[in-house]
PAKOL-852538 format. One record per residue (C-alpha): residue in one letter; residue number from 1; x, y, z. Coordinates in Angstrom, 1 decimal. Layout:
BEGIN
  rest   nr      px      py      pz
     A  NUM       X       Y       Z
...
END
This chain:
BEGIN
  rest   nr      px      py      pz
     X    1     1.7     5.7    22.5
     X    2     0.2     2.2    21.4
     X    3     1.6     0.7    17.8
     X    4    -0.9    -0.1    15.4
     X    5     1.1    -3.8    15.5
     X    6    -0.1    -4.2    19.0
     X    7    -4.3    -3.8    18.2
     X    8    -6.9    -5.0    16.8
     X    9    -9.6    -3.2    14.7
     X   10   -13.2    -4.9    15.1
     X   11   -15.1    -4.8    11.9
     X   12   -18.8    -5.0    12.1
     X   13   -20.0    -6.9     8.7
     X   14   -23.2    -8.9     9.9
     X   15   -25.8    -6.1     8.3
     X   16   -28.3    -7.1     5.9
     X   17   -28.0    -4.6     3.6
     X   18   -31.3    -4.2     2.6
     X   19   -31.1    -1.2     0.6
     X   20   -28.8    -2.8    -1.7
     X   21   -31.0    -5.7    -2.4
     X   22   -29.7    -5.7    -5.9
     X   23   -26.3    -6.8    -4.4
     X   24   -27.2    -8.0    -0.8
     X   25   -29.5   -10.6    -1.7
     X   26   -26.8   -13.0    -2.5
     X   27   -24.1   -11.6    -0.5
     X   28   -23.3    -9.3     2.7
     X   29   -23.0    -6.2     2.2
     X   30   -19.5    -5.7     2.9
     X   31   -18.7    -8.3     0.1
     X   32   -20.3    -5.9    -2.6
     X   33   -17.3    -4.9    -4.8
     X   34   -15.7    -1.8    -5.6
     X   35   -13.5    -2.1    -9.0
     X   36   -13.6    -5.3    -8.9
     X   37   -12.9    -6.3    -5.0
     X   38   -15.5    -6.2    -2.2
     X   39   -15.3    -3.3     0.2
     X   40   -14.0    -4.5     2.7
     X   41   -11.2    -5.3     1.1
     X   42   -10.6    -1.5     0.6
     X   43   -11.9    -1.1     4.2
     X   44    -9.0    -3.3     5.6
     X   45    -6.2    -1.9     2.9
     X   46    -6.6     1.6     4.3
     X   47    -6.5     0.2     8.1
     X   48    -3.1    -1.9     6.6
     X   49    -1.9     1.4     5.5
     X   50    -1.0     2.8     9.0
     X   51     0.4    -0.9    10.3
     X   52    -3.2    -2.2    11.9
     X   53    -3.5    -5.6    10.7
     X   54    -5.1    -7.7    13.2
     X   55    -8.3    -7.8    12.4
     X   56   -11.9    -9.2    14.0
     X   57   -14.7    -9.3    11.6
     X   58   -18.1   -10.1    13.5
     X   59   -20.2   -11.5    11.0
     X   60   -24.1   -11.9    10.6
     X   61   -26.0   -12.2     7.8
     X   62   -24.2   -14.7     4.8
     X   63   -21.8   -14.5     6.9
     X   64   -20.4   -17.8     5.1
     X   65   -19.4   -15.9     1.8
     X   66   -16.6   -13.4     3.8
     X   67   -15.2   -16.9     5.4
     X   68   -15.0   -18.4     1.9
     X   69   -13.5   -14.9     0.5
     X   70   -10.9   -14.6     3.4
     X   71    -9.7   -18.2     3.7
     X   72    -9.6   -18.7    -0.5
     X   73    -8.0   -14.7    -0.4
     X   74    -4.6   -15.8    -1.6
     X   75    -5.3   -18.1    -3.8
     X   76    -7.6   -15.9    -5.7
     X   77    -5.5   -13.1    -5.5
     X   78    -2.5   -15.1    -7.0
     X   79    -1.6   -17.2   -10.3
     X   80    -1.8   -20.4    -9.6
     X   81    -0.6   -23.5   -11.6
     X   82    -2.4   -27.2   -10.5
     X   83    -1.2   -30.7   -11.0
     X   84    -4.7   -32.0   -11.6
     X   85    -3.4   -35.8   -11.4
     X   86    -2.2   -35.0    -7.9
     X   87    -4.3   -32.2    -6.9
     X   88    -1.3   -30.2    -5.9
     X   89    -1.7   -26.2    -6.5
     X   90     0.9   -23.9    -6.4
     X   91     1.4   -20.0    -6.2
     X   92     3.2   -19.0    -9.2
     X   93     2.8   -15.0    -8.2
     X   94     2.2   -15.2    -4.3
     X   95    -0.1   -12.3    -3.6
     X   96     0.0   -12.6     0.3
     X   97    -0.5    -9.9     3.2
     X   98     1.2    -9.7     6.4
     X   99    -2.5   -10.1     8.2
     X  100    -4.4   -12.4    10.9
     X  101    -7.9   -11.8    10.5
     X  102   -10.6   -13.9    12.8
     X  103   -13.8   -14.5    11.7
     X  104   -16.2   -15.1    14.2
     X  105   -20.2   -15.4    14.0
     X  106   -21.8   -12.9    16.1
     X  107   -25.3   -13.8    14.8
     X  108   -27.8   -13.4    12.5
     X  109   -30.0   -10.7    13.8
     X  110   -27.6    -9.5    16.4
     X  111   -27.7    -5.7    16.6
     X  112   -24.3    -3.3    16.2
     X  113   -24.0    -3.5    20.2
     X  114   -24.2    -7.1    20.4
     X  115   -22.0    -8.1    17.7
     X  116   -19.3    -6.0    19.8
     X  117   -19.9    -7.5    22.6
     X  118   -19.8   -11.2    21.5
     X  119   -16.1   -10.7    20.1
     X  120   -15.0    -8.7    23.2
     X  121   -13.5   -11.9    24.4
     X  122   -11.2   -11.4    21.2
     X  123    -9.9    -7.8    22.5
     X  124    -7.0    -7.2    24.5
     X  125    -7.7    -6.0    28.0
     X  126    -5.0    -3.5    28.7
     X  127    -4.8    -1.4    25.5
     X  128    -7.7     0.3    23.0
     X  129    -9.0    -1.0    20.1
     X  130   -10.8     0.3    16.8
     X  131   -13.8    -0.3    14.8
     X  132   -15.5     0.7    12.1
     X  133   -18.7    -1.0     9.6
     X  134   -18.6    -2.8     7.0
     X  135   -19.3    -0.4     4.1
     X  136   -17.9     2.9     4.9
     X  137   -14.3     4.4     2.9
     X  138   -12.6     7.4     3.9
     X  139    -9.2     8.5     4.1
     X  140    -8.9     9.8     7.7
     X  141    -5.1     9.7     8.7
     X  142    -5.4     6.8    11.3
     X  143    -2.2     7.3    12.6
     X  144    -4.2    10.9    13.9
     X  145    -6.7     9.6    14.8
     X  146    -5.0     7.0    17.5
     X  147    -2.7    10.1    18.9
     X  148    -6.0    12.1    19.5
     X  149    -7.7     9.4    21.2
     X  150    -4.2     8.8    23.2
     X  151    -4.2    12.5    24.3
     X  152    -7.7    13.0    25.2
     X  153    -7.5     9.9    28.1
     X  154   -11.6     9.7    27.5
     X  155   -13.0     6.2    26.8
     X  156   -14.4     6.1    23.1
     X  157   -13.1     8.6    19.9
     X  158   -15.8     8.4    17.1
     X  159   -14.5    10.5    13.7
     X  160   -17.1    12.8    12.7
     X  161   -17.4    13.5     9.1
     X  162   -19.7    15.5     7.0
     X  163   -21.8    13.8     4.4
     X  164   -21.6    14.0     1.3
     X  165   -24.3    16.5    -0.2
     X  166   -26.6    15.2    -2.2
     X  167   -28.8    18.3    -3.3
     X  168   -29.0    21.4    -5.2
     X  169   -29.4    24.9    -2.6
     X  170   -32.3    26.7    -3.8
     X  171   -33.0    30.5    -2.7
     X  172   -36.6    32.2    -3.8
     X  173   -38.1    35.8    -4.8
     X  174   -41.6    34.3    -4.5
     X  175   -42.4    31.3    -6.7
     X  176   -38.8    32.5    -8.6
     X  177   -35.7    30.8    -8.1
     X  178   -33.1    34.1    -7.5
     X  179   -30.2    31.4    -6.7
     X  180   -29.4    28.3    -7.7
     X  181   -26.0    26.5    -7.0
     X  182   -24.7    23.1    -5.7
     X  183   -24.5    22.2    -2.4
     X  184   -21.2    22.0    -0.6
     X  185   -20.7    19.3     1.5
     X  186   -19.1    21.9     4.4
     X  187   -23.6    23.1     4.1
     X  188   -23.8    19.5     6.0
     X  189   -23.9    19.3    10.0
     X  190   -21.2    16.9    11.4
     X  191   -22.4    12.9    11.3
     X  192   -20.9    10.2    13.5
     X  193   -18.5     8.4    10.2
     X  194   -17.4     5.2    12.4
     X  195   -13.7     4.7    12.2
     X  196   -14.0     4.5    16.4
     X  197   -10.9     4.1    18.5
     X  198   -12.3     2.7    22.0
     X  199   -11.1     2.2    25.9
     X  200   -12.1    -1.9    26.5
     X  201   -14.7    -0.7    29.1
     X  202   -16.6     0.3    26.7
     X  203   -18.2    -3.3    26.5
     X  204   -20.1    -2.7    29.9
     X  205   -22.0    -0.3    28.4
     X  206   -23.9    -3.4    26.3
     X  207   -26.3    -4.9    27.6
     X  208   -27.4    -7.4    25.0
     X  209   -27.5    -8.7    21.8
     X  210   -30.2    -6.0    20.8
     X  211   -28.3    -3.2    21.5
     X  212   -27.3    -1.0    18.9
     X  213   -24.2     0.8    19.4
     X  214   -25.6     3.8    18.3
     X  215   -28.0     4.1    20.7
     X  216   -28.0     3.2    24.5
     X  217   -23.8     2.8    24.5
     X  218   -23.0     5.3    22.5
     X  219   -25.7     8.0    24.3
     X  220   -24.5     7.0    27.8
     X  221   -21.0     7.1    26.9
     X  222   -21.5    10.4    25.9
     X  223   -23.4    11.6    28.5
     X  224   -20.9    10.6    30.8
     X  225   -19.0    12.8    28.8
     X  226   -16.9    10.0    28.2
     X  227   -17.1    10.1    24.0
     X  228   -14.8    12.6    22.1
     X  229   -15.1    13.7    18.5
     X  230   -12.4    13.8    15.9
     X  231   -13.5    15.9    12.9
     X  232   -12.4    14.6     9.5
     X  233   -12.6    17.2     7.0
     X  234   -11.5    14.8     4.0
     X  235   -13.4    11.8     1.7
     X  236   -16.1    10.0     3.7
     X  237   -18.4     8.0     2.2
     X  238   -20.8     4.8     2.9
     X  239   -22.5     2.6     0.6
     X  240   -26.0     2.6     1.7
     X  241   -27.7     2.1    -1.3
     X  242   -26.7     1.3    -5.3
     X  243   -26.6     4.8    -6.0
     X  244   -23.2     5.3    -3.5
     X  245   -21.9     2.2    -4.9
     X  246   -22.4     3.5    -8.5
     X  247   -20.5     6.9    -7.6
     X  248   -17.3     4.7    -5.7
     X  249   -17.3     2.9    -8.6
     X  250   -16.9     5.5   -11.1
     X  251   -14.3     7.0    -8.5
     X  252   -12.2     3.7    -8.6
     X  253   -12.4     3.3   -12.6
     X  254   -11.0     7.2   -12.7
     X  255    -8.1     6.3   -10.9
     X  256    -8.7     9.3    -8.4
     X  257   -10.0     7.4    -5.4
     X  258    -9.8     9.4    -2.7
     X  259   -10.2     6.4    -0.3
     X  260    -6.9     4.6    -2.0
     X  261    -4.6     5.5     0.4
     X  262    -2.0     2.4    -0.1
     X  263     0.5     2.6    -2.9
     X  264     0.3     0.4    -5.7
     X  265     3.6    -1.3    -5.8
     X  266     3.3    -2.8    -2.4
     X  267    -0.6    -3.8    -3.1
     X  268    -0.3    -6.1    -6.8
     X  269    -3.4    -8.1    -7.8
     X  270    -3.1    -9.8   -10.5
     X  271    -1.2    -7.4   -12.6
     X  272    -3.6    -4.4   -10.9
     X  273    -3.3    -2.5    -8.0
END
């Protein structure tokens, strides 16, 4: 069995975002905050949860503003005190994370594919690593998910969640509505929810910058019947547009985030967890 120590999890965060525009037109998506933090923050916490932190975030579009956020990250997250004759700054409460996290520009148009494969030279050759996008949350027990992708001795695990649902089920005598009732989110097929664990050979499979990982890697891995699915039952949910950031914020504010797997004590900002 690998230790989450000993890998690396690949973040893709070089999307445009554009159906966030509200929030993407000055930022990256994954820098769009969530009570107060940007998501990936939360994206990385829960990964930091189950002992992965080693971290390679290919980056893309404003790829600039997740350097500055990363490199100024504990400074911002600490009290500080400055001598402004000498310049000197000091960490009054050091708020500082056991991490190494590269940052490394994959492009600015470079598809899903192609940002994996320009930070392959960043992945160990003799052990799997995982991946996930920028602006998903779930709470999938990780620690699972690397003993099912251990077991199974296939190349790639993606964790298959069900989406959220987002309308009402409707039933009709005629014109008349007989039924009327929420849909459950079990009503929803199964939808490919990121969080991979994958074999290294799975970078032969690009072929260039324009390939999305969804499509020709992902389709031949699996016809190769190479690609194995592990089926997360719990919280899932991405941040497409500024309706799902609206509902993760009111989630956060609640104090019932379903996402927050770390505990509070161990994860102080500021006075706030």
């Amino acid at each position: 069995m690998y230790k989450p120590e000993d890998m690396k999890v690949v973040i893709l965060a070089g999307g445009f975002g554009t159906r966030l525009a509200e929030e993407t037109d000055i930022k990256p998506k994954p820098m769009v905050e969530i009570g107060g933090r940007p998501i990936l923050w939360h994206i990385m916490m829960h990964y930091a949860r189950f002992g992965f932190k080693n971290f390679v975030i290919a980056l893309g579009y404003k790829g600039h503003v997740i350097k500055k956020y990363i490199t100024d990250f504990c400074n911002i997250s600490s009290d500080l005190t400055v001598n402004l004759r000498s310049g000197k700054v000091w960490q009054d409460a050091n708020y500082s994370m056991d991490w190494i996290v590269e940052l490394v520009d994959t492009g600015y148009a470079t598809e899903t594919g192609g940002r994996l494969k320009r930070v392959a030279h960043r992945l160990p050759k003799d052990r799997p690593f995982l991946m996930t996008y920028g602006d998903g949350v779930s709470n999938v027990n990780l620690s699972d998910l690397l003993a099912f992708h251990t077991n199974h001795g296939k190349l790639a695990t993606l964790t298959a969640v069900r989406p959220p649902a987002r309308f009402g089920h409707l039933e009709f005598n005629g014109d008349l509505v007989s039924n009327f009732r929420e849909k459950a989110q079990t009503d929803e097929g199964w939808i490919n929810g990121g969080f991979f664990i994958c074999q290294p050979e799975v970078i032969d499979y690009i072929d260039s910058d324009d390939n999305k990982w969804e499509r020709e890697p992902l389709e031949r891995i699996a016809a190769e019947e190479q690609l194995m699915a592990y089926k997360h039952d719990g919280f899932w949910q991405c941040m497409d547009a500024l309706r799902d950031k609206m509902n993760l914020e009111k989630m956060w504010e609640s104090g019932h985030a379903p996402w927050k797997t770390w505990d509070v004590e161990e994860t102080r900002v500021n006075g706030r967890a």
